[in-house]
C-alpha positions in Angstrom: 10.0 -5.8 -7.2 6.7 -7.5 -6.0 3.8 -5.4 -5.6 2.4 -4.1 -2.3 -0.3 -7.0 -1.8 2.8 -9.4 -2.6 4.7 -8.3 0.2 1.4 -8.5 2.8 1.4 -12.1 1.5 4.8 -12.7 1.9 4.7 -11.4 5.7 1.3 -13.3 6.6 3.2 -16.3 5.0 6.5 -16.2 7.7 4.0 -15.4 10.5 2.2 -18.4 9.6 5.2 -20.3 9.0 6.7 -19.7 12.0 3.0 -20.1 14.3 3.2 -23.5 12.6 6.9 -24.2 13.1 6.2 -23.5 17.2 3.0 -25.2 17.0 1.2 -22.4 18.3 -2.7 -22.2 17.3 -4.6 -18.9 16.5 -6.3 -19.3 20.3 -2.6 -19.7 21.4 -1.3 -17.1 20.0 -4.3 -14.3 21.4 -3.1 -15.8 24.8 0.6 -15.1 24.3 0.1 -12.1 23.3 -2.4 -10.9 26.2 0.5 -12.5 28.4 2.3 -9.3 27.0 -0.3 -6.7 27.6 -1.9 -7.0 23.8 -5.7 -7.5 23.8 -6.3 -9.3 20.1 -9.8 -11.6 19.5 -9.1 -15.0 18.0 -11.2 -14.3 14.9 -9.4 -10.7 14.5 -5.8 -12.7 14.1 -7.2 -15.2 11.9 -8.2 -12.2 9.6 -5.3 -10.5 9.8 -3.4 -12.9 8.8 -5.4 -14.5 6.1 -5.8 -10.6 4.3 -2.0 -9.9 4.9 -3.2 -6.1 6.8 -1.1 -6.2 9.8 1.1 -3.6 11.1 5.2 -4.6 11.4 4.4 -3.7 15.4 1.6 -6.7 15.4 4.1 -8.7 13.7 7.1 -8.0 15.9 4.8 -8.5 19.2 3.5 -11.9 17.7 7.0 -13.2 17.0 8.0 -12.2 20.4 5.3 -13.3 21.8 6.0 -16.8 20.5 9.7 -16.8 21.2 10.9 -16.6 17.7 14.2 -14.8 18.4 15.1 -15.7 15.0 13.2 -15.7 11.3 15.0 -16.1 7.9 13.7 -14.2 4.7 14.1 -16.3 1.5 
């Protein structure tokens, strides 16, 4: 079972993956997401996702708020 800071990697890995696969920049993605009522600072996602420490909520809102109706777990 991989450890805890495994699995933050693993999840900043398929946001990033997915970011990448729509072509959506960092600066895209804070617009999207104030589009659905989430206030985020540019630099604040890019830490986020390059520690891993993001709730399953940012995650969810992200992916929704990039159209990703679907995401496959290898």
């Amino acid at each position: 079972m991989p450890e805890q800071n495994e699995w933050e990697q693993q999840a900043a890995n398929l946001l990033k993956a997915e970011l990448k696969r729509k072509g959506v920049t960092y600066a895209q993605l804070v617009e999207k997401l104030a589009d659905i009522g989430i206030s985020e600072k540019e630099a604040n996602v890019a830490n986020k996702l390059s520690r891993g420490k993001f709730s399953a909520a940012f995650m969810l809102a992200c992916l929704k708020s990039i159209g990703s109706a679907q995401f496959y777990l290898d």
